[in-house]
SETOR-800278 format. One line per field, with one value per residue (C-alpha): z, y, x; chain. Coordinates in pm, 1 decimal. Layout:
N
c3 (Z, ...)
c2 (Y, ...)
c1 (X, ...)
unit (A, ...)
This chain:
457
c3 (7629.7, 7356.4, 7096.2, 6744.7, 6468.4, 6335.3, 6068.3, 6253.8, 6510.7, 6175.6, 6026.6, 6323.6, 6438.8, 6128.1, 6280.0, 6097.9, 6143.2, 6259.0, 6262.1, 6245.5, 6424.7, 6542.3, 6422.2, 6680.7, 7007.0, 7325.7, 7478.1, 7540.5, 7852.0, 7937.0, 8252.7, 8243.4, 8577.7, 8364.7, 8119.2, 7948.7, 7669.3, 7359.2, 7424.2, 7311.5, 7496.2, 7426.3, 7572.9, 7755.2, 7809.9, 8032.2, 8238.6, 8447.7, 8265.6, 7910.1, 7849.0, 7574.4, 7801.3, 7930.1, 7535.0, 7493.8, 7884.8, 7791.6, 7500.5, 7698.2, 7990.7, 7693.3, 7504.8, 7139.4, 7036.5, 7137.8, 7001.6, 7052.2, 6915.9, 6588.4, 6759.2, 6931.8, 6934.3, 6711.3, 6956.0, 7159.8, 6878.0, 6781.7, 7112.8, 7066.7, 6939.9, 6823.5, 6653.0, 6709.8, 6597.6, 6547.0, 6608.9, 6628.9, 6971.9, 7211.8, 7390.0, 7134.6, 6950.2, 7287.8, 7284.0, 6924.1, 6998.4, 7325.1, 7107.3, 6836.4, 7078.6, 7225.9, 6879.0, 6849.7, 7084.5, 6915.1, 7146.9, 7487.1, 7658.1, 7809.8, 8073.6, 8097.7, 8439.7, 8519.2, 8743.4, 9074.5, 9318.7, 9367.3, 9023.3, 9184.1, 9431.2, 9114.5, 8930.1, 9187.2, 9208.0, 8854.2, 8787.9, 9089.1, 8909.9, 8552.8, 8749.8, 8760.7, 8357.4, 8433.0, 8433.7, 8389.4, 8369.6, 8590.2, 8599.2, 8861.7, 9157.6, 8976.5, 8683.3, 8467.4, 8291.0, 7966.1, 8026.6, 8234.4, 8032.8, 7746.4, 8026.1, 8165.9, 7782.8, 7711.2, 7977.0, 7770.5, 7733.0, 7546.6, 7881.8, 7987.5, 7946.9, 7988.3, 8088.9, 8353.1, 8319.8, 8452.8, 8295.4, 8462.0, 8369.5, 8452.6, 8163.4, 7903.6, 7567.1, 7811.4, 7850.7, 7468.8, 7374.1, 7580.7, 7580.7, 7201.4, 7280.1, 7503.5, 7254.7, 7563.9, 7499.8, 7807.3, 7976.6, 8408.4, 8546.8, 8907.9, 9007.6, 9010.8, 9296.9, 9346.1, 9250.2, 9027.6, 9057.0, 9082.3, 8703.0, 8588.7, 8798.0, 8778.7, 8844.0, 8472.8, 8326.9, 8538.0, 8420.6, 8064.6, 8098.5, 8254.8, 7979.3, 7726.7, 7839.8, 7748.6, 7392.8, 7348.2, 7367.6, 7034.7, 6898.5, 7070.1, 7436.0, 7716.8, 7929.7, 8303.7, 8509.3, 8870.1, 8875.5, 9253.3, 9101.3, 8910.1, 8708.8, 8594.7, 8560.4, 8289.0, 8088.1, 7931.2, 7640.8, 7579.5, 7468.3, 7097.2, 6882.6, 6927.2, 7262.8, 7624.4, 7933.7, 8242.0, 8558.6, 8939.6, 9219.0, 9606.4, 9677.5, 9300.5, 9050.9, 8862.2, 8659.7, 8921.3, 9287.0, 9605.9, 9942.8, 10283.2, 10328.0, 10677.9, 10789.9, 10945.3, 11087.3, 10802.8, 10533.9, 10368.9, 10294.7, 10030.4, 9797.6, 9405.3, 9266.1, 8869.8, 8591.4, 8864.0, 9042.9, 9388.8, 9430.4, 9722.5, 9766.7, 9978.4, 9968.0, 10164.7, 10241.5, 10454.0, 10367.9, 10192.8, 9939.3, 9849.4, 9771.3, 9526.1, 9356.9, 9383.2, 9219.3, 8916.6, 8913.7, 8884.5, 8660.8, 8425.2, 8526.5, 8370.9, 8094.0, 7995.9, 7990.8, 8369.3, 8571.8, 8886.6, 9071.8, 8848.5, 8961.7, 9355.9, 9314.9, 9165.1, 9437.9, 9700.4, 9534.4, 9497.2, 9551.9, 9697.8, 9651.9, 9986.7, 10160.5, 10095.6, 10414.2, 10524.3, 10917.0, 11132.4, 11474.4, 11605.0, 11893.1, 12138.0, 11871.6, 11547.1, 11276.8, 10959.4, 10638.4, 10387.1, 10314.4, 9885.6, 9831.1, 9920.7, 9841.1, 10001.1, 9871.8, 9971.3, 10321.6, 10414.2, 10301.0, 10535.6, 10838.3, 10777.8, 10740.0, 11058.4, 11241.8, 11190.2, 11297.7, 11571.6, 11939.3, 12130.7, 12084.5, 11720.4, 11650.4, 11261.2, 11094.8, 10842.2, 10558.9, 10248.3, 9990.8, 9673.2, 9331.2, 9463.3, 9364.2, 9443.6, 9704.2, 9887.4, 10199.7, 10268.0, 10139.0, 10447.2, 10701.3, 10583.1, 10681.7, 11060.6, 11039.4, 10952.6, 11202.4, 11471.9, 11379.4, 11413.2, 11762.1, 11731.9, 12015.7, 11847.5, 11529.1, 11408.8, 11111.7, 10824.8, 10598.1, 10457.2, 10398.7, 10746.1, 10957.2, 10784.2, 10857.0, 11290.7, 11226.8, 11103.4, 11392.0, 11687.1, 11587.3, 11616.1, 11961.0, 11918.1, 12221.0, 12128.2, 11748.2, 11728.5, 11364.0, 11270.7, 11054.3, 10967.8, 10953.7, 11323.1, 11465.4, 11430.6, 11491.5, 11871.7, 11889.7, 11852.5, 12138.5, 12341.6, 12286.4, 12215.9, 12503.2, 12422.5, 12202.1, 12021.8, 11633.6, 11423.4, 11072.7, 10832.0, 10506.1, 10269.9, 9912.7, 9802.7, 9812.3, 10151.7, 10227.7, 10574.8, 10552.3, 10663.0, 11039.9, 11085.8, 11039.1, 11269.0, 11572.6)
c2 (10364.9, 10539.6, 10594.1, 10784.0, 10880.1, 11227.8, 11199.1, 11002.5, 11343.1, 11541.5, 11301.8, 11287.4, 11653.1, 11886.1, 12013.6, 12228.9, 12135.6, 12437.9, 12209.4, 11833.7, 11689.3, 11351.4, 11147.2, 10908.0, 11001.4, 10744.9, 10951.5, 11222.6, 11474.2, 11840.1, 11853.1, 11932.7, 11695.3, 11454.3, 11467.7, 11157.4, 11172.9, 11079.5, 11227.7, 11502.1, 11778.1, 11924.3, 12338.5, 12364.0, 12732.1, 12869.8, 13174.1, 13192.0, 12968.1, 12916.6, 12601.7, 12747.0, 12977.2, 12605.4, 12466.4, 12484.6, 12362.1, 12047.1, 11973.0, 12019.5, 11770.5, 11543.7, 11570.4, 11460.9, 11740.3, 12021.7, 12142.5, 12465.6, 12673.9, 12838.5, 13172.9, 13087.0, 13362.2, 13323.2, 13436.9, 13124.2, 12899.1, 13004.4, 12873.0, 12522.1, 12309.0, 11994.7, 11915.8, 12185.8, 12124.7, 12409.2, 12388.0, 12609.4, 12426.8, 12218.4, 12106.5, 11990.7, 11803.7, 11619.9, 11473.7, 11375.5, 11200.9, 11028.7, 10935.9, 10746.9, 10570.1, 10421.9, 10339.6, 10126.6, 9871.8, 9850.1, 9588.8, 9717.6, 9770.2, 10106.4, 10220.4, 10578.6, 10709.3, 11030.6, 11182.6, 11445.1, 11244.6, 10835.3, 10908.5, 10769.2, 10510.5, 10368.8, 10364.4, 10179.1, 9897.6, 9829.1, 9862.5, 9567.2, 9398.5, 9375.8, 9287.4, 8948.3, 8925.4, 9084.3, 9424.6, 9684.7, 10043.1, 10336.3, 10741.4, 10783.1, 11047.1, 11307.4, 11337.4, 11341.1, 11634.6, 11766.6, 11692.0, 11423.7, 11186.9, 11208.6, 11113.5, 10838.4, 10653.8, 10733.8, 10430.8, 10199.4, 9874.4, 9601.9, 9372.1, 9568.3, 9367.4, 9691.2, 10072.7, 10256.5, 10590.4, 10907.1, 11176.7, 11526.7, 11805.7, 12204.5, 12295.4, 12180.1, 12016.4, 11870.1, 11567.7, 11583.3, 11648.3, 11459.5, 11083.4, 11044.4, 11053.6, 10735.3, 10570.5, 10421.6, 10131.5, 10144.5, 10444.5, 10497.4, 10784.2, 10763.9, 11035.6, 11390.6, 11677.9, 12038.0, 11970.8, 12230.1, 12425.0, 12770.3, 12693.0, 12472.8, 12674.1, 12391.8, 12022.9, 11981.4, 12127.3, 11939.6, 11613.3, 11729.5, 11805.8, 11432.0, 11271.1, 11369.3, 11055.8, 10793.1, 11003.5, 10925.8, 10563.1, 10358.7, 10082.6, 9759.9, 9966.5, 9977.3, 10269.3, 10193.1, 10415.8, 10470.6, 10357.7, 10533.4, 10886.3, 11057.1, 11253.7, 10988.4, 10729.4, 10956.1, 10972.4, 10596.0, 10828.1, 10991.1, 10637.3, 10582.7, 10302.2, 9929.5, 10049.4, 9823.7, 10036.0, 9855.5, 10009.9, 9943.8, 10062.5, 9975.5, 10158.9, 10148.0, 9807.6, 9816.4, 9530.6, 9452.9, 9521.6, 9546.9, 9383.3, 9247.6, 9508.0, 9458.7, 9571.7, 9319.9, 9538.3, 9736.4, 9570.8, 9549.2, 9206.2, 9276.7, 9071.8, 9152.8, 9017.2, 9026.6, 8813.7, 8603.9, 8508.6, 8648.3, 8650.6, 8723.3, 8972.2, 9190.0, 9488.8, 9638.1, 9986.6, 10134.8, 10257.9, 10201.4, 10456.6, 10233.4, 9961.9, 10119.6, 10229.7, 9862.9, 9798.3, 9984.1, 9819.3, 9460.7, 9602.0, 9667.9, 9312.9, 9127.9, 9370.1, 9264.9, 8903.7, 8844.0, 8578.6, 8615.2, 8431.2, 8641.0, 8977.6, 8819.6, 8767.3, 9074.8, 9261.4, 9130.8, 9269.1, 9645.0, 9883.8, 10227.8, 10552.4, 10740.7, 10986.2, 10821.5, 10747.0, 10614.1, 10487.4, 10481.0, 10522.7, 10854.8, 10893.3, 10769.7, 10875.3, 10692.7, 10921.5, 10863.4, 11052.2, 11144.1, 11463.8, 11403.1, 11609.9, 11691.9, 11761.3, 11764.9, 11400.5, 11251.5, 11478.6, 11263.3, 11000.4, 11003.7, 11139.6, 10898.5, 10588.6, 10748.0, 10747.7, 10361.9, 10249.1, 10442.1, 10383.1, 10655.1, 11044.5, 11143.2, 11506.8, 11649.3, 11876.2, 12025.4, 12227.3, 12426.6, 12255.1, 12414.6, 12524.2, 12542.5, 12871.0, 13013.0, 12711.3, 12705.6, 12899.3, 12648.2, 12326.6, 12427.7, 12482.8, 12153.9, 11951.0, 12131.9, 12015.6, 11663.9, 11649.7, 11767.7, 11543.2, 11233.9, 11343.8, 11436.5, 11573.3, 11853.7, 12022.1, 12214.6, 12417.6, 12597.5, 12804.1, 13101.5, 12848.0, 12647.6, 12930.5, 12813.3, 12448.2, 12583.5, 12774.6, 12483.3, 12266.3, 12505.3, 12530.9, 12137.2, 12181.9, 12111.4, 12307.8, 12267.7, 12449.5, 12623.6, 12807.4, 12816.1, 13054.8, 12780.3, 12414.2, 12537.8, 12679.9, 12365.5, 12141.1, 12321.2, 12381.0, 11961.5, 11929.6, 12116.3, 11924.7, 11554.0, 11258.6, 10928.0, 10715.2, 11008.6, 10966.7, 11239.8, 11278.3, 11468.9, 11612.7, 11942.6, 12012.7, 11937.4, 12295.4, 12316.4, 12039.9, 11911.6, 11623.2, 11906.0, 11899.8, 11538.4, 11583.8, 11846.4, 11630.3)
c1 (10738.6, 10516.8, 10783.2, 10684.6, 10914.8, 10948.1, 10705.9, 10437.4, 10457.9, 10427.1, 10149.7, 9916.5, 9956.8, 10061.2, 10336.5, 10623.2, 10984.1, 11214.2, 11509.4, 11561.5, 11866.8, 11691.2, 11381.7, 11313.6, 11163.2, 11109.4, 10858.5, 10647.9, 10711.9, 10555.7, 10789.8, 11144.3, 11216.1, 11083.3, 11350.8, 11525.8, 11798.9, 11566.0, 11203.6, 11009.8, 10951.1, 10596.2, 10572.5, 10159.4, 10077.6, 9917.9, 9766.3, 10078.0, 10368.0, 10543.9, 10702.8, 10885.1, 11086.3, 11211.3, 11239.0, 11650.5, 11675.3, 11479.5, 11738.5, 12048.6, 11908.7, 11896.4, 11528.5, 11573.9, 11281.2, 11084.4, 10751.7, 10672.5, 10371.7, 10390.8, 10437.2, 10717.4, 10925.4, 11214.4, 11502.7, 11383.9, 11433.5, 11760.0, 11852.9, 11711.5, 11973.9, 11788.4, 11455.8, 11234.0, 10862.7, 10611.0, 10168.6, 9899.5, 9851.3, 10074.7, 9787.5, 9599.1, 9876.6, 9977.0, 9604.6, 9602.1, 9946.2, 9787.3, 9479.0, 9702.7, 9908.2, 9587.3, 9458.0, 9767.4, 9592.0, 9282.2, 9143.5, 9196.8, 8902.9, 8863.8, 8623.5, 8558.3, 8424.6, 8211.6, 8008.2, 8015.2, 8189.3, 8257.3, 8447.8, 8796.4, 8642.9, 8447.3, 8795.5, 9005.5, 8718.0, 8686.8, 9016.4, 9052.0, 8752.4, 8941.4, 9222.7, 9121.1, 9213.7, 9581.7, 9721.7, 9490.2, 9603.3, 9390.3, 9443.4, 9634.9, 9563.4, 9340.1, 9475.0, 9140.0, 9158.9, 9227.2, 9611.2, 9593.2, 9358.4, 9604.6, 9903.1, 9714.0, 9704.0, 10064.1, 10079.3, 9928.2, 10146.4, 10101.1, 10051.7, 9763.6, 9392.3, 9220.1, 9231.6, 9008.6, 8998.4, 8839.4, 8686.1, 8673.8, 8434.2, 8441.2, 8168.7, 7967.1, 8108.3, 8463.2, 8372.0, 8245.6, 8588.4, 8805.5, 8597.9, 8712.7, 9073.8, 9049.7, 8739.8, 8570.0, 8394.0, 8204.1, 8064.6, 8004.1, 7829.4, 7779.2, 7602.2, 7496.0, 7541.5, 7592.7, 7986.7, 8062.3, 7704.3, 7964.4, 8052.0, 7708.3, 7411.9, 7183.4, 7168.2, 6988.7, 7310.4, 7531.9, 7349.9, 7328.3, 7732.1, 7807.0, 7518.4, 7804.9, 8012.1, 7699.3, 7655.1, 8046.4, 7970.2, 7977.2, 7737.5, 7882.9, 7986.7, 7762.3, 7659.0, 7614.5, 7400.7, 7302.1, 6934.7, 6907.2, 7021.6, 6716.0, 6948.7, 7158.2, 6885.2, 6765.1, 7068.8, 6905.4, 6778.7, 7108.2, 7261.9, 7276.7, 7120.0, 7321.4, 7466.1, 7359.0, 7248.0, 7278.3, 7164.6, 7315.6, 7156.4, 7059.7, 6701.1, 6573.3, 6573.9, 6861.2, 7043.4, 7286.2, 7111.4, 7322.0, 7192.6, 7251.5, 7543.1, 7708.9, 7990.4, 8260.9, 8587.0, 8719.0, 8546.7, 8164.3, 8053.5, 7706.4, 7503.5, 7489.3, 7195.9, 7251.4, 7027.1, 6860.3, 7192.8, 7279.0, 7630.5, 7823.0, 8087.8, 8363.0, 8522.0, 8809.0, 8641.7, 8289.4, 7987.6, 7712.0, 7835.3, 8112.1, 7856.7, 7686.2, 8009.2, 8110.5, 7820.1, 7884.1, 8253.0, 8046.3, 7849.1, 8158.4, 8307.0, 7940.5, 7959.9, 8297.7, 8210.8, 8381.7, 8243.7, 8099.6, 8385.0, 8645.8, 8501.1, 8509.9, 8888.5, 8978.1, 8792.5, 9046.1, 9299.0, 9171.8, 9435.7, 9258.2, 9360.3, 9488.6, 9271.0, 8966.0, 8815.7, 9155.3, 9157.7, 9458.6, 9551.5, 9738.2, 9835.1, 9505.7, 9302.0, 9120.2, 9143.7, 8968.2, 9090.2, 8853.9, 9048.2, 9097.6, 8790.8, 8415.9, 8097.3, 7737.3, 7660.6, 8057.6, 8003.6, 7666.4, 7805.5, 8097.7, 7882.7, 7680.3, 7913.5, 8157.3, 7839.8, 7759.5, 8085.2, 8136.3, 8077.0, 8219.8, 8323.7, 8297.1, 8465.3, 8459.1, 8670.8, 8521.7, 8694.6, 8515.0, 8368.0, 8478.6, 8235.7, 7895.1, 7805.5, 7463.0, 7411.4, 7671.6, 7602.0, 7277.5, 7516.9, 7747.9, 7512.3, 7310.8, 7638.2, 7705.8, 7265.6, 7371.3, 7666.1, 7420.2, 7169.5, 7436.6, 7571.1, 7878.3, 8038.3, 8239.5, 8328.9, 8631.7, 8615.7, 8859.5, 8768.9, 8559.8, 8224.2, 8375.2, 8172.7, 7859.1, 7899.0, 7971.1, 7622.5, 7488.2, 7611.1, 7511.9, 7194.1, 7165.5, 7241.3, 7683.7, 7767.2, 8187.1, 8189.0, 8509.0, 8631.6, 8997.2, 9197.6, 9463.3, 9558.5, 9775.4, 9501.9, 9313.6, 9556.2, 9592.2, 9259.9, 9222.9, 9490.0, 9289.5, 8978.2, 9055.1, 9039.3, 9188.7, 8977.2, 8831.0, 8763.9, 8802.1, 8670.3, 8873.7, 8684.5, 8748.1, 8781.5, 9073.7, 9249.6, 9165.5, 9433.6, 9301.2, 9523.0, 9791.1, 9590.2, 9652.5, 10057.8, 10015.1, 9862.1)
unit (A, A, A, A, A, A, A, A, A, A, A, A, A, A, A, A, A, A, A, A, A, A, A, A, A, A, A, A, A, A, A, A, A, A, A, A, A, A, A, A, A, A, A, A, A, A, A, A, A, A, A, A, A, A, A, A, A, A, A, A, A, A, A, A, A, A, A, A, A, A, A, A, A, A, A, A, A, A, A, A, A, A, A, A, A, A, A, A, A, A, A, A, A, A, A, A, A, A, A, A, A, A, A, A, A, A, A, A, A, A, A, A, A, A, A, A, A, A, A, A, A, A, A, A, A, A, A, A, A, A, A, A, A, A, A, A, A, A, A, A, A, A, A, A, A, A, A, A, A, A, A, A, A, A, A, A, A, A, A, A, A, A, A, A, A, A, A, A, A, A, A, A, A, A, A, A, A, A, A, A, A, A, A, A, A, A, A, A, A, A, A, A, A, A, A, A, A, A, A, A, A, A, A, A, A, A, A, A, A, A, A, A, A, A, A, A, A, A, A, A, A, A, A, A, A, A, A, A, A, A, A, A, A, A, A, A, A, A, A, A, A, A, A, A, A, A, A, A, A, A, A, A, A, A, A, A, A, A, A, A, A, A, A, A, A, A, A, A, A, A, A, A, A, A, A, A, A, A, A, A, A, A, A, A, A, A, A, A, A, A, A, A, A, A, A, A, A, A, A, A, A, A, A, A, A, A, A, A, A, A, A, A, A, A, A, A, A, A, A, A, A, A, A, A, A, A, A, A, A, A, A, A, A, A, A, A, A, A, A, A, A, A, A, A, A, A, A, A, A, A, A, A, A, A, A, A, A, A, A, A, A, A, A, A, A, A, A, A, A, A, A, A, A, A, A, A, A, A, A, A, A, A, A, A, A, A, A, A, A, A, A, A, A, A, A, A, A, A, A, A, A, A, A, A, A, A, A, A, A, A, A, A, A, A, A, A, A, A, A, A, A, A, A, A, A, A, A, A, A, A, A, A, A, A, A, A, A, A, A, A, A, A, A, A, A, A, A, A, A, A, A, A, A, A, A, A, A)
């Protein structure tokens, strides 16, 4: 557990003590159902929550501390009986806490992952990769943001041989601020798409946001870059001097190349060809998508001084996140759940892969894809366009931007296009429609929450 005494807290964050009643706290929590009798309870703020209005709770369930900010209101401390800590910013001070606790394991490898999509695929295969060394720690579900970076390296133990972590980004200069906490010493982008165009406008600024992981990377680290991404490809000249770039790619030479892919049940047998060698490997997922982020994983693997037969054994043990094109039977019916999130390049992708492995009826339903400002409207329509143009028999749709994808899709020539108002609606709607031996294809953002549709059948 990441355990700091009362003046390390004070040392590394500047906070002022209110009152002191204990000096020694086993953890750090910013959720009261995560209480335990000796941590510290940091209060986050935000548009439509105070922690601090949960400060004295936390130290009856047991917390040995609270830190509150420095305008706390001083009825609310009154009520706190136990060490109460005061910062300008709880936020911040949980992050330079994180930060120090990773510093204590000063050679732990970290890889840092960005880029518009693949970022969690890439993360679960290197992670597997580095596997092969023992425990490695990974972010778990999404939490690669400007909270959950900081609670993915609170997890740091001193059994871990390395960290993989992910990097979000909603805007310039986040990824700028957040890499330093986890002092990456190597850098992945995987690619670049309209994901997050709404808050970005343009792919340049998209790119130039996501080139702020490969500036983050030190003399000695290595950036690795998709060579078969224009955007990214470009982000060589972002890298500073004394740090490696190597390149992965399938249509494009790249330091580690990926081919021969072929697909053998539910799992993608490719060849990596890296300084001369061609190595052979396997991966428990489809798609050619998943190749080239299994490239990048190898990629991390060579960089870290793995062996080819190392990074082949830690690839059969790779332990997938759910929802990412997940297959199971239900009912009569093969679904496939790729429901964790979307965007135009993860939506081809999974057309494209549900496409090669299937024989018979293929239905799709389609939720919104979430951020893509100014291009969004076209984005949708492009997909029903791509679902047409891969023959599927049918396609369901939820959603404001669902009606654009059914637009799309009828004028490919779908005759059976049908728009929902709600995860029920679809769900009957699918009743209606499905014959046995049907697969369906589940995608949306992930506030859309298709995953919901597939309970329902």
């Amino acid at each position: 557990m990441p355990s700091f005494q009362l003046n390390e807290v004070t040392g590394i964050t500047g906070a002022v003590t209110y009152s002191v009643r204990q000096k020694m706290f086993s953890d750090l929590v910013s959720d009261t159902r995560r209480i335990q009798p000796g941590v510290l309870f940091l209060a986050f703020k935000g548009e439509r929550f105070n922690g601090e209005d949960f400060a004295a709770e936390a130290l009856r369930k047991g917390a040995a501390g609270v830190m509150v900010s420095s305008g706390c209101p001083e009825e609310t401390l009154r009520k706190c009986n136990g060490t109460v800590l005061l910062v300008e910013d709880t936020l911040k001070a949980y992050q330079q806490l994180a930060h120090a606790w990773r510093r204590r394991f000063p050679d732990l490898p970290v890889v840092a992952i960005t880029g518009s999509n693949g970022k969690t695929t890439t993360k679960d295969l290197t992670a597997a990769v580095l596997s092969a060394r023992g425990p490695v720690l990974k972010t778990q579900a999404n939490y690669n943001n400007e909270i959950g970076l900081p609670l993915t390296l609170l997890g740091i133990r001193k059994e871990h041989t390395a960290a993989v972590v992910e990097i979000g980004m909603r805007g310039f200069h986040q990824i700028e601020a957040m890499a330093p906490l986890a002092e990456p010493k190597i850098g992945i982008v995987t690619n670049v798409g309209e994901t997050h165009m709404e808050l970005l406008g343009s792919l340049e600024n998209i790119a130039r946001a996501k080139s702020e992981l490969v500036e983050a990377i030190p003399a000695g680290g290595t950036v690795i870059l998709n060579a078969d991404n224009p955007y990214v490809a470009a982000m060589r000249d972002k890298a500073g001097d004394g740090v490696q770039v190597m390149t992965f790619g399938l249509d494009h030479e790249a330091d580690v190349r990926g081919e021969n892919i072929r697909t053998e049940g539910s799992d993608t047998k490719f060849t990596a060809v890296y300084d001369g060698e061609r190595h052979e490997y396997s991966i428990a997922m489809v798609g050619r998508h998943n190749v080239s982020n299994a490239l990048a994983a190898i990629a991390a693997g060579f960089a870290l001084g793995l062996r080819a037969e190392e990074i082949r054994e830690g690839l059969l043990h790779l332990e997938a996140t759910k929802m990412r094109f997940e297959c199971r039977r239900v009912g009569a019916w093969n679904v496939v759940n790729d429901a964790y999130n979307a965007s135009p390049m993860s939506m081809t992708a999974a057309i494209e892969t549900l496409s090669d492995l299937t024989r018979g009826r293929k239905i799709a339903v389609m939720g919104d894809m979430l951020e893509l400002g100014s291009v969004s409207v076209e984005a949708h329509r492009k997909v029903g366009r791509e679902l047409a143009a891969h023959h599927f028999d049918a396609v369901v749709t939820r959603g404001e931007m669902g009606r654009y994808i059914a637009e799309g899709a009828e004028e490919g020539g779908i005759a059976s296009v049908f728009c929902c108002g709600s995860h029920e609606d679809a769900a009957d709607r699918l009743h209606k429609l499905l014959q046995p031996g049907d697969t369906i294809l589940f995608k949306g953002s992930r506030g859309m929450q298709m995953e919901k549709i597939i309970d329902l059948l």
